[in-house]
Backbone bond lengths (Angstrom), bond angles and torsions (degrees), N, CA, C in turn:
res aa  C-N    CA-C-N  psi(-1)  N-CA   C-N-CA  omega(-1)  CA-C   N-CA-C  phi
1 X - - - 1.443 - - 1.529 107.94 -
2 X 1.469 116.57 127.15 1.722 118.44 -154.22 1.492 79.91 -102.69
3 X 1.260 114.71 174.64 1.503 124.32 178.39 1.773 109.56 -97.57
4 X 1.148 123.75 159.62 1.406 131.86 -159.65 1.577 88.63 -80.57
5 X 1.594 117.80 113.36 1.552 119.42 151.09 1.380 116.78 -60.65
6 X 1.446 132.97 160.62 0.983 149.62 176.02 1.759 108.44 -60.96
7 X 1.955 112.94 -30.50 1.335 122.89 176.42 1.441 113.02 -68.11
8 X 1.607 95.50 -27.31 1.844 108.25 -172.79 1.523 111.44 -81.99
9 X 1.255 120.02 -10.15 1.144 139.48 -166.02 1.729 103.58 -80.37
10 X 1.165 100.79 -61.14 1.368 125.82 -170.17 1.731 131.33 -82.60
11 X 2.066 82.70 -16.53 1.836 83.79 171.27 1.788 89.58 -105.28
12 X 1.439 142.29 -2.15 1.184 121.33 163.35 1.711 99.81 -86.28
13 X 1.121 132.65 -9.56 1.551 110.94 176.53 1.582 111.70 -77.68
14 X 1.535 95.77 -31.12 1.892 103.72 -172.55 1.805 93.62 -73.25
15 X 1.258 134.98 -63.58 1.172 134.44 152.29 1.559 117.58 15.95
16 X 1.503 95.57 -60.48 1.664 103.72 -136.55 1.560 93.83 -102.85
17 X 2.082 113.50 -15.66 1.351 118.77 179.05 1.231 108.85 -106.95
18 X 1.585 126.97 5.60 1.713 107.18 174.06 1.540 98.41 -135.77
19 X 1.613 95.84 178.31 1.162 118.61 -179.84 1.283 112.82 -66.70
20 X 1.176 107.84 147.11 1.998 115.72 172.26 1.514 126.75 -66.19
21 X 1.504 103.75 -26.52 1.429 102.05 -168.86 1.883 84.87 -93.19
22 X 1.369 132.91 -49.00 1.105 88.81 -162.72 1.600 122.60 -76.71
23 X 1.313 115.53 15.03 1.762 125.59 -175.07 1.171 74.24 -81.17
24 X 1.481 133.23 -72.92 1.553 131.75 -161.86 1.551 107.43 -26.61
25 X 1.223 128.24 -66.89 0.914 148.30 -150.92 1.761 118.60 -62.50
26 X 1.176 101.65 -47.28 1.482 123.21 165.81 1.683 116.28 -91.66
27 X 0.872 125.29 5.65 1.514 142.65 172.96 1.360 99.07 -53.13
28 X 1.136 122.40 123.48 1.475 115.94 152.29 1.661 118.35 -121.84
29 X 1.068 124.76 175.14 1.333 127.57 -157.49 2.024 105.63 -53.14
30 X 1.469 87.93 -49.23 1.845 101.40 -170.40 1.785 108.60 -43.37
31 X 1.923 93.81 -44.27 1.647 104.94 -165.05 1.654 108.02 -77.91
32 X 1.536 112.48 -19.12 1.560 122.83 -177.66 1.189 103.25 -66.36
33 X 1.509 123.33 -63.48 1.534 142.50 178.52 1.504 105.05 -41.32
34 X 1.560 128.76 -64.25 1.418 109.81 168.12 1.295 131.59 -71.23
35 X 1.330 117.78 -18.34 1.427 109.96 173.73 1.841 101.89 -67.61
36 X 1.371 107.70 -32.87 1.795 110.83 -179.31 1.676 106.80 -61.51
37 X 0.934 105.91 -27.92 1.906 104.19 -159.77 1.495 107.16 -122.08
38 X 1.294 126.31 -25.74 1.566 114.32 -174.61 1.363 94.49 -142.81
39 X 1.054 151.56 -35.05 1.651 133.83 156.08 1.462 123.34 -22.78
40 X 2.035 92.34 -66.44 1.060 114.61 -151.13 1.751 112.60 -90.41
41 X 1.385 82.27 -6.12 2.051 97.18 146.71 1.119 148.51 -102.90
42 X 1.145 90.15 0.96 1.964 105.61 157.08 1.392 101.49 -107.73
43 X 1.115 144.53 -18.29 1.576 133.50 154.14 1.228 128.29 -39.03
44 X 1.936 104.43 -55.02 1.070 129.09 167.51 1.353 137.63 -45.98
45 X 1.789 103.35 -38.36 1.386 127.46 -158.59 1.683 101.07 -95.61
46 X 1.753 103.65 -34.76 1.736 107.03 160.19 1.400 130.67 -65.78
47 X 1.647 104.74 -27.24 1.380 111.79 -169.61 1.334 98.32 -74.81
48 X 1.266 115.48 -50.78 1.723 115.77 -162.43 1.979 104.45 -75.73
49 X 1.341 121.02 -12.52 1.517 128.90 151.86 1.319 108.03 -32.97
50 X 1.692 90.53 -79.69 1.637 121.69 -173.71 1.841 111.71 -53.04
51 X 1.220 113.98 -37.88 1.291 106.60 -173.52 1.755 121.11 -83.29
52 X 1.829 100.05 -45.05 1.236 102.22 174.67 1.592 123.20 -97.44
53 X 1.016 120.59 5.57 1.503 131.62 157.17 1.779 83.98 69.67
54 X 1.634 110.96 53.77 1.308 112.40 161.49 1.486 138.94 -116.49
55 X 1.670 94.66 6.18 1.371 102.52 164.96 1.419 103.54 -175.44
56 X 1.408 106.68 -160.28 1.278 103.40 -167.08 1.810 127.32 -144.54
57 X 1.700 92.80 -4.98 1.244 123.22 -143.35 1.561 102.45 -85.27
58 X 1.268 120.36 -15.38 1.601 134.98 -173.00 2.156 89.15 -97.63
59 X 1.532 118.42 -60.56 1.208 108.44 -179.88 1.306 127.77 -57.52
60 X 1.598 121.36 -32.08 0.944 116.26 145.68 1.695 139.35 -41.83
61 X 1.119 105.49 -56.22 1.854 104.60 160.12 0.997 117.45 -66.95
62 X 1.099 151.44 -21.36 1.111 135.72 142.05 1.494 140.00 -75.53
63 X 1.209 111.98 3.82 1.385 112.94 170.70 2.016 102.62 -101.54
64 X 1.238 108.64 -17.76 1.611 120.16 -168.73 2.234 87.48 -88.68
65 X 1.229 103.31 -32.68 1.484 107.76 -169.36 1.901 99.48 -87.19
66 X 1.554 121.49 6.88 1.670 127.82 -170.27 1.055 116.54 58.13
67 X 1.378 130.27 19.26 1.163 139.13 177.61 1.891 110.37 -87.16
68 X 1.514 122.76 71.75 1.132 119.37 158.84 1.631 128.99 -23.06
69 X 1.538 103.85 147.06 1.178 101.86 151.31 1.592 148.71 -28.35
70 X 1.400 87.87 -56.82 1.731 91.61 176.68 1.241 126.85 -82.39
71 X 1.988 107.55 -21.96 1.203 118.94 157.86 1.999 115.21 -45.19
72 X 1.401 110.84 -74.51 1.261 114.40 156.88 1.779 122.34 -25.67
73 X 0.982 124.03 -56.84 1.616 119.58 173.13 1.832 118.98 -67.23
74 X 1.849 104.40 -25.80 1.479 108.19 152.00 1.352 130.29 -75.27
75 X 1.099 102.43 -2.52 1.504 117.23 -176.20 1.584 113.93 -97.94
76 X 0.976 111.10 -45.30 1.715 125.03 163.21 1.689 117.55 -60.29
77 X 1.259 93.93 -29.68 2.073 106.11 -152.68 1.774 83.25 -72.67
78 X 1.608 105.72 -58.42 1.621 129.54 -174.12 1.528 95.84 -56.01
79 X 1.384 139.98 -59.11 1.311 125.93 -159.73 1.484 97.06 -68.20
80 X 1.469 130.48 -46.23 1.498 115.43 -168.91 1.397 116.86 -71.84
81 X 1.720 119.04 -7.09 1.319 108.06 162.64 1.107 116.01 -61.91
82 X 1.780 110.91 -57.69 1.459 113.36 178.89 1.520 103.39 -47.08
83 X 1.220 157.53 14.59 1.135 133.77 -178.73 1.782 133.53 91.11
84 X 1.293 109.33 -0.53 1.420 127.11 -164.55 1.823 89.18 -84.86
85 X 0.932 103.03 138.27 2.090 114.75 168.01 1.246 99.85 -81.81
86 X 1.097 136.01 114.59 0.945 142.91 179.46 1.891 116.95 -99.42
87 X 1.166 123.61 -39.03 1.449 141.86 -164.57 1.082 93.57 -106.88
């Protein structure tokens, strides 16, 4: 588990504040590939925090990074439109 970059910070806030179709839309291959491989594994690594009450270490960076709760659940809701597995 890598620690939250300042880049990771900022594509789960944009994530978690816009719409899916227009991220879709402007997507290009470079931004698909990280949302596929390093986004969509710290999504993963929060969700399963959040779901199985098995750690804490992802909510913590993100609550120290202002990234709320519900921000985080907009952030997940938006990546599985785009298509990311999230669960």
């Amino acid at each position: 588990m890598s620690e939250l970059s300042l880049e990771d910070i900022e594509f789960i806030k944009i994530l978690a504040t816009s719409d899916a179709t227009v991220l879709q839309a402007g997507m290009n291959d470079a931004t698909r590939k990280r949302l596929d491989e390093q986004i969509g594994a710290i999504l993963r690594e929060y969700y399963h925090e959040n779901t199985t009450f098995s750690g804490t270490k992802r909510i913590k960076e993100f609550e120290n990074a202002g990234i709320t709760e519900d921000h985080g659940k907009a952030a997940i809701a938006c990546a599985r439109r785009l298509g990311i597995d999230i669960s």
